[in-house]
N, C-alpha and C positions, 0 to 999 in steps of 0.2 A: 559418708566418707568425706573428711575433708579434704579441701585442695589446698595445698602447701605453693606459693608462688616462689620460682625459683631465685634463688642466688644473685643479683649483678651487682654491676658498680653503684645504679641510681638506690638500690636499699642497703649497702654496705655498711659496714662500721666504716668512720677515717681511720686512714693510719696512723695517726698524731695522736688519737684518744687512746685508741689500743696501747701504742706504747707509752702512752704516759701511765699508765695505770700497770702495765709489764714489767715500768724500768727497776732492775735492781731484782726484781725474780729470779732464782736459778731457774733453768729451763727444766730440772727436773720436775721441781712446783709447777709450773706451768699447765707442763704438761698433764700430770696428776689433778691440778685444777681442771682444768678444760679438759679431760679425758680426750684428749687429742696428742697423734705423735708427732714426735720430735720434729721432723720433714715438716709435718704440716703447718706446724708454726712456725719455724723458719720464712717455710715461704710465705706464711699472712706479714710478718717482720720484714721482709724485703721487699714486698710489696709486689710478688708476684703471682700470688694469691687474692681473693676477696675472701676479707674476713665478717664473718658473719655478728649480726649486730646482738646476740647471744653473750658471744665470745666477752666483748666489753661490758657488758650488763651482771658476768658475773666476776668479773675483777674490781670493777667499782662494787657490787653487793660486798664482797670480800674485806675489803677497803671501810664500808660504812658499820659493817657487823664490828672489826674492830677498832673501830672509834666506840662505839655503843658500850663493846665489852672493857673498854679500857674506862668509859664515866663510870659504868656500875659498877666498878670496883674501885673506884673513888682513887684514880691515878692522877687525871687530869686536874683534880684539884689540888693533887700534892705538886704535881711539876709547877701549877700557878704559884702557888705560894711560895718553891722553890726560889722561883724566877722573881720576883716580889722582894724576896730576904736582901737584905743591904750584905755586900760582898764583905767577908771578914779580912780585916787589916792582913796583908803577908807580913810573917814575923823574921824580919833575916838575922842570920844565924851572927853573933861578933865572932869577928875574927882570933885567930891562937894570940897569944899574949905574947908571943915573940915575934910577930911581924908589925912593920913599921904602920899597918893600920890601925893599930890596936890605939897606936899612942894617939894619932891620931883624931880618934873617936873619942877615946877616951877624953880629950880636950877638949870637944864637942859637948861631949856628955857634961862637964863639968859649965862649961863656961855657958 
C-alpha cells in the first residue's frame, strides 16, 4: 500500500501558474478538465484553497498536446508564412464623380 503525503502549502501548485494556464477558460471546461466542481475551483482561483500540483500539470499537458496537434497538421507553418507575406497595397475606393474630390484627384491623377 502506498502512502500518499498529504496536501499543503510547501507542495502546492502557485497560484500565478494555475491561472496562467486557466486564463480565458470557461469554468464549465474547467471543470470537465479537472473532473473537479465548480466551488472547488473557485476556491483554488481565490486562493483560499491549496491547489494540487496535478491540477496545473494537466492544463499545461493540455496546452502542449495543442501546440503538437496544431504542427502536425501543418497550421503553424501556414500562420508563418502568413505572417512573412508583404501586406497587400489597400485599394481606396474614388470618390462619385460629382463631388468636388473627384476633380481633385483627378488633377492628381493627371499631373
Amino acid at each position: 500500500m502506498t502512502f500518499r503525503k498529504p496536501l499543503t502549502r510547501h507542495n502546492a501548485a502557485p497560484l500565478a501558474e494555475f491561472l496562467y494556464y486557466a486564463n480565458g477558460l470557461p469554468m464549465r471546461y474547467l471543470c470537465r478538465t479537472l473532473q473537479r466542481h465548480e466551488r472547488t475551483i473557485k476556491s483554488w482561483m481565490s486562493g483560499q484553497a491549496v491547489i494540487p500540483p496535478w491540477a496545473v500539470a494537466v492544463l499545461r499537458l493540455r496546452l502542449l498536446e495543442r501546440d503538437l496537434i496544431r504542427d502536425q497538421m501543418g497550421l503553424t507553418a501556414i500562420e508563418q508564412e502568413q505572417r512573412l507575406k508583404k501586406p497587400q497595397p489597400v485599394i481606396r475606393p474614388r470618390p462619385a464623380a460629382n463631388e468636388e474630390q473627384f476633380a481633385i484627384q483627378l488633377r492628381l491623377d493627371i499631373a
